[in-house]
C-alpha positions as a Markdown table, in Angstrom:
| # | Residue | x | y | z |
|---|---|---|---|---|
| 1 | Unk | 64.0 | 82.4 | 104.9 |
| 2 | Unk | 66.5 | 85.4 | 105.5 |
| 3 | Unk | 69.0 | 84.9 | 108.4 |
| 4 | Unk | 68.3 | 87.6 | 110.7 |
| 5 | Unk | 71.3 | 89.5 | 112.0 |
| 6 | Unk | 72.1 | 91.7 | 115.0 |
| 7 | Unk | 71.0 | 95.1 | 113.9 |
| 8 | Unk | 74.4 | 96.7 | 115.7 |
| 9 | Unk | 76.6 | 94.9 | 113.7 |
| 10 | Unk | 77.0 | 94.6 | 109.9 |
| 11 | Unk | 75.8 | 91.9 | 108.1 |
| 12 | Unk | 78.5 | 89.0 | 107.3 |
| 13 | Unk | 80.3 | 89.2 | 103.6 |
| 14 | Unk | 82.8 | 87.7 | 101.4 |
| 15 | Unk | 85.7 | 89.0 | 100.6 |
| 16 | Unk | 87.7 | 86.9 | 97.3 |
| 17 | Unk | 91.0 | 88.5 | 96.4 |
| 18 | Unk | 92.4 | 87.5 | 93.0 |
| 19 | Unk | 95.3 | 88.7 | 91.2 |
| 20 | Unk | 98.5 | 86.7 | 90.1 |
| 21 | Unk | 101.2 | 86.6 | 92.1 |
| 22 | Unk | 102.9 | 89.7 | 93.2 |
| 23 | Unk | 100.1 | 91.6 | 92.5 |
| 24 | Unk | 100.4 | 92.6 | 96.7 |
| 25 | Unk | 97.2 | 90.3 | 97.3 |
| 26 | Unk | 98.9 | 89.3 | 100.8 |
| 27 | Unk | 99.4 | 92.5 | 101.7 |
| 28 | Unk | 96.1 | 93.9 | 100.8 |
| 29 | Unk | 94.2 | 90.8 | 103.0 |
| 30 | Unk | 96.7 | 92.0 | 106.0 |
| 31 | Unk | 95.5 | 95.8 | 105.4 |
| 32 | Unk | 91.9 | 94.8 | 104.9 |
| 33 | Unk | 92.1 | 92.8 | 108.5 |
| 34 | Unk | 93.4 | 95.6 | 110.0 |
| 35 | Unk | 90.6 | 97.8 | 109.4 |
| 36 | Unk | 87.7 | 94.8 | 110.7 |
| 37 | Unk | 90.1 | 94.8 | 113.7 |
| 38 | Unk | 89.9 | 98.5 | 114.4 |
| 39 | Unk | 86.1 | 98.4 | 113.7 |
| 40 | Unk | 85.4 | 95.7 | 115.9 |
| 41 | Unk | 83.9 | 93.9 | 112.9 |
| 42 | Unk | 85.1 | 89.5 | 113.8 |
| 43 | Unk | 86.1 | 88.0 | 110.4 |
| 44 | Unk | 87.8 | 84.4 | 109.7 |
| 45 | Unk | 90.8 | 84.4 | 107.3 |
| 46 | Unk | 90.5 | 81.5 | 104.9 |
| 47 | Unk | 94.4 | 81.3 | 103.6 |
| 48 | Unk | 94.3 | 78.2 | 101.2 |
| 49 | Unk | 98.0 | 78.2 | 101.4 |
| 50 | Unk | 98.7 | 78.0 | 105.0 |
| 51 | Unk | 96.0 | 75.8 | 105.1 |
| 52 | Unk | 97.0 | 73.2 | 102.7 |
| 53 | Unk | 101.1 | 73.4 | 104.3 |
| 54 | Unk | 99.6 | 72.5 | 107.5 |
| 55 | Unk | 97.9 | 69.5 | 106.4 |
| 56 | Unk | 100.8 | 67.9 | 104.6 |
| 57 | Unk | 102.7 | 68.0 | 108.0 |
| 58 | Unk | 100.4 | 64.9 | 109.1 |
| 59 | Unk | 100.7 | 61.6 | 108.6 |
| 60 | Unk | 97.5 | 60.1 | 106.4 |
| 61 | Unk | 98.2 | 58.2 | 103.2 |
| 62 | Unk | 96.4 | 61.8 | 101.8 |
| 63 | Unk | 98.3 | 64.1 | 103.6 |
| 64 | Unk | 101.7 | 62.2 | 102.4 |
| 65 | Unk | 100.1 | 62.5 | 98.7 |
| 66 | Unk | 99.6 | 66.3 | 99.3 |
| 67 | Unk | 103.3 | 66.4 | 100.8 |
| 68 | Unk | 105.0 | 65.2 | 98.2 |
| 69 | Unk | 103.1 | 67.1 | 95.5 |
| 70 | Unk | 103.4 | 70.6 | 97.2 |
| 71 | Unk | 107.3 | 69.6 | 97.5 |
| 72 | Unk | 107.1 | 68.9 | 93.4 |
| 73 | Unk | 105.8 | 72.2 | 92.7 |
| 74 | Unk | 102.2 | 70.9 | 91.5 |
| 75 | Unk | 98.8 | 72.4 | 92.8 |
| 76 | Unk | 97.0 | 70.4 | 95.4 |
| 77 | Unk | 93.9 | 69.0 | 93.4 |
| 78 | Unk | 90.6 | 70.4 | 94.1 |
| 79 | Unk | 88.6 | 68.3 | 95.9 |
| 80 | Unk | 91.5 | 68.6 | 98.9 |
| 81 | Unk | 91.6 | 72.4 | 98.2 |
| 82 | Unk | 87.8 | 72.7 | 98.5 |
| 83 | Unk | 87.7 | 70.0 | 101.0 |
| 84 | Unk | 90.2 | 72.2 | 103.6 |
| 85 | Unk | 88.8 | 75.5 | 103.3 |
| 86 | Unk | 85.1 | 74.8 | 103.3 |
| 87 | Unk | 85.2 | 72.4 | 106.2 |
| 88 | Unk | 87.2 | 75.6 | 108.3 |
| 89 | Unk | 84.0 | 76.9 | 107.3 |
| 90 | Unk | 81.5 | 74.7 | 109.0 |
| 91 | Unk | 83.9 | 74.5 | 112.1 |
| 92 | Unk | 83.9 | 78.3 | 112.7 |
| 93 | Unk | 81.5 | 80.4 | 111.1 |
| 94 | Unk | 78.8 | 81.5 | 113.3 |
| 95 | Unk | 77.1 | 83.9 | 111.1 |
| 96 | Unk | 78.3 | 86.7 | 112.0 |
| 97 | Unk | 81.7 | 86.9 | 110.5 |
| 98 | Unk | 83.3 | 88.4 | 107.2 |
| 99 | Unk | 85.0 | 86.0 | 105.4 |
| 100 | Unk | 88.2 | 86.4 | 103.7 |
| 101 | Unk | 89.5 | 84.2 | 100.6 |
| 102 | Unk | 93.1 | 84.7 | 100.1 |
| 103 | Unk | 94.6 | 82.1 | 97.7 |
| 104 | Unk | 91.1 | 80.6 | 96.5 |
| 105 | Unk | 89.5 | 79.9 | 93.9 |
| 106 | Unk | 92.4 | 79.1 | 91.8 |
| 107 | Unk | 90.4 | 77.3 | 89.3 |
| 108 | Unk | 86.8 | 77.5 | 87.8 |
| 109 | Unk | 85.7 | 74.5 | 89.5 |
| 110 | Unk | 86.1 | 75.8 | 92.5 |
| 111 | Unk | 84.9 | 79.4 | 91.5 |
| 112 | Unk | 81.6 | 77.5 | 90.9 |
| 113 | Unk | 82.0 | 75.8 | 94.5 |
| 114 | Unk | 82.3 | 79.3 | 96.1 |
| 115 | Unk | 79.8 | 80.6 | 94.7 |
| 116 | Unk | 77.1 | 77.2 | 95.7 |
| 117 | Unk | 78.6 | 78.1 | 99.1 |
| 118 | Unk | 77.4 | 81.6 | 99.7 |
| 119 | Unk | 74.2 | 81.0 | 98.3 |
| 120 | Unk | 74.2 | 78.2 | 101.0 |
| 121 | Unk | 75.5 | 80.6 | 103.5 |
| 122 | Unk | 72.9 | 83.5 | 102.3 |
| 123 | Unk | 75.8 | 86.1 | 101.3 |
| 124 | Unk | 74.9 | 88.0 | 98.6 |
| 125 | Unk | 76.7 | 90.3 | 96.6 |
| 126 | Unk | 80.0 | 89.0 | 97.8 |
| 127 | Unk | 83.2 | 91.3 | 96.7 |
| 128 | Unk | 85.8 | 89.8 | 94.3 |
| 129 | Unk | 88.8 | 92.2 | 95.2 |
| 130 | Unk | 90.9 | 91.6 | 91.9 |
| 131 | Unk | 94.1 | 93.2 | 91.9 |
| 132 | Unk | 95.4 | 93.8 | 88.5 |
| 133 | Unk | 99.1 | 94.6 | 87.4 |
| 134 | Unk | 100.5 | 93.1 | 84.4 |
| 135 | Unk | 102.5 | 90.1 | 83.9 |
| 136 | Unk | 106.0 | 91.7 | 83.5 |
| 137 | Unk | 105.1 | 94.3 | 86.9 |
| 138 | Unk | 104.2 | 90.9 | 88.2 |
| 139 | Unk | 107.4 | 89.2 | 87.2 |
| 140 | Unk | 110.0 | 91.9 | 88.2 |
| 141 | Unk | 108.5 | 92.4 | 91.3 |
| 142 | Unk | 108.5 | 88.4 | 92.3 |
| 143 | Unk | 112.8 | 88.6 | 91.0 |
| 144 | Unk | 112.9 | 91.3 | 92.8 |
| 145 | Unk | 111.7 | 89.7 | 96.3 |
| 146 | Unk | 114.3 | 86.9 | 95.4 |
| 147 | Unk | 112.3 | 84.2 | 97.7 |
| 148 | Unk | 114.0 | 80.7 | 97.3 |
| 149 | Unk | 110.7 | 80.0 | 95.5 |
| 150 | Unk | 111.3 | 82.5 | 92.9 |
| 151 | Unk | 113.5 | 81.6 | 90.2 |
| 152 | Unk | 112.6 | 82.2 | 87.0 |
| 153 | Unk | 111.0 | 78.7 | 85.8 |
| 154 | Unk | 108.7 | 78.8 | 88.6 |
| 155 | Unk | 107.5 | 82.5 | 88.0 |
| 156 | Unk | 107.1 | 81.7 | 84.6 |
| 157 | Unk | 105.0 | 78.9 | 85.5 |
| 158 | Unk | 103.1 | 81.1 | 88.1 |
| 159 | Unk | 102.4 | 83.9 | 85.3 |
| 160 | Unk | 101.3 | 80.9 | 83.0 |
| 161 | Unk | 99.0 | 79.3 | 85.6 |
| 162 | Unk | 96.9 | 82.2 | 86.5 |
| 163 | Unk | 96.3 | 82.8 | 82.5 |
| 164 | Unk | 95.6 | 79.2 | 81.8 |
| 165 | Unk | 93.5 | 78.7 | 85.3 |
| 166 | Unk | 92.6 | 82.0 | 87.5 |
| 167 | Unk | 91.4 | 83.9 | 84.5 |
| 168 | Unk | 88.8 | 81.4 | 83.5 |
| 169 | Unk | 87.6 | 81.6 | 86.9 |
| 170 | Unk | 87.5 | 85.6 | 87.4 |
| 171 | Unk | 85.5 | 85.5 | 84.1 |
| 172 | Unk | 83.2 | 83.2 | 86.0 |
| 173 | Unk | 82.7 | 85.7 | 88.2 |
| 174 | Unk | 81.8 | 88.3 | 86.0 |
| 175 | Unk | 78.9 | 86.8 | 84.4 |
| 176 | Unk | 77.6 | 86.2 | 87.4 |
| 177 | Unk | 74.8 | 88.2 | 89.0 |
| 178 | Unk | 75.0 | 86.9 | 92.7 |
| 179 | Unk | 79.0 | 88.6 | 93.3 |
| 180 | Unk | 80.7 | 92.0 | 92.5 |
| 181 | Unk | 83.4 | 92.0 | 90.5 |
| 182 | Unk | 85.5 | 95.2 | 91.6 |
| 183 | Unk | 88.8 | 95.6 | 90.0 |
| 184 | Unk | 91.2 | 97.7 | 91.7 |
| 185 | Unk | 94.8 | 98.7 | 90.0 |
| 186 | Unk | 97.6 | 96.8 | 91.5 |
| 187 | Unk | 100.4 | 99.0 | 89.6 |
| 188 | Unk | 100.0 | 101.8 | 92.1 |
| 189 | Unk | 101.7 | 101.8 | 95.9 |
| 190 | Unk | 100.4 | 99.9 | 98.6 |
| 191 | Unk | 98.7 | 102.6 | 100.4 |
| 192 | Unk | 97.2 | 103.6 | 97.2 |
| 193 | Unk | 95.9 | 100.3 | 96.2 |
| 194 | Unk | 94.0 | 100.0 | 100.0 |
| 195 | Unk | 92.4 | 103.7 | 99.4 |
| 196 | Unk | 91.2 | 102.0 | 95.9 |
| 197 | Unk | 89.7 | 99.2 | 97.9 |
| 198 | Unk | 88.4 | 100.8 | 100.7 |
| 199 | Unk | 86.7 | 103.4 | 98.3 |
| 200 | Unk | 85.3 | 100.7 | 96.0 |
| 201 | Unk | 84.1 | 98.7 | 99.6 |
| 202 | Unk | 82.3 | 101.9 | 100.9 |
| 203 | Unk | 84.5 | 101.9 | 103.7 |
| 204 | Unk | 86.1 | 104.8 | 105.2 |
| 205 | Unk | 89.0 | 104.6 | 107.0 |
């Protein structure tokens, strides 16, 4: 049966940004947020990253695991990943909300996840907002922010990760007749990149 919506507001959607990093993914969620703010449109952020730093502050045997392996540098594995973001999902959407994914899927396991989940949640046609600029725009603009994070091993691995992991997962995507894929160019300003979006979205500002 079809979940019946208020007629007033728009139907809830799915939002998945992709790109590697320093593609301006972060920025591009914060515009995007902006605009359901203005429109009065209620949307829940899933941020995979904040989500996963604020676990390993407690005190579990788990969380200690996750701790020590987000302080190595290694990816949280997936079941924890999945685990956070999708029980955010069960504590606050009501049905009416646009969702955001900002740092997830990062693999093709949990591409496949996602996608189980909105056909639970009856979204269809969920966006994936990938944001493309090349590895070497990539890389000079992550030296160029000079974060503590962002020396050149661990860009290097960063570049290496999204080809090796991300990739598999946006090709996933792709072949798949329940999302849009809409790729927007990530070489261009900021401003220009959310008049890309917006345009592709049907939005108007």
């Amino acid at each position: 049966m079809a979940r019946k919506t208020d007629l007033k507001k728009p139907a809830p959607m799915a939002y998945v940004f992709m790109g590697r990093s320093g593609s301006g993914k972060g920025t591009q969620v914060a515009m995007l947020k902006d605009y359901f703010a203005r429109h009065d449109m209620p949307f829940l952020h899933i941020e995979t990253g904040a989500f996963l730093r604020a676990y390993a502050k407690g005190d579990s045997y788990v969380q200690k695991i996750v701790k020590r392996l987000i302080e190595a540098g290694n990816l949280a594995p997936d079941p924890v990943i999945i685990g956070l973001w999708i029980n955010y999902i069960i504590e606050h959407f009501t049905g009416t909300e646009q969702l955001i994914f900002d740092g997830a899927p990062r693999k093709l396991v949990e591409a496949v996840f996602l996608d189980s989940t909105m056909k639970f949640l009856e979204i269809a046609n969920y966006k994936i907002l990938n944001i493309e600029v090349s590895r070497a725009s990539a890389t000079a603009r992550l030296t160029a922010r000079a974060r503590s994070d962002d020396i050149p091993s661990a860009i290097e691995n960063r570049m290496n990760w999204f080809d090796k992991d991300v990739v598999p997962a946006l090709e996933f995507f792709r072949t798949n007749k329940d999302c849009v894929v809409l790729d927007i160019d990530g070489e261009q300003t900021p401003d220009a990149v959310d008049a890309d979006l917006m345009h592709k979205l049907g939005f108007s500002k």
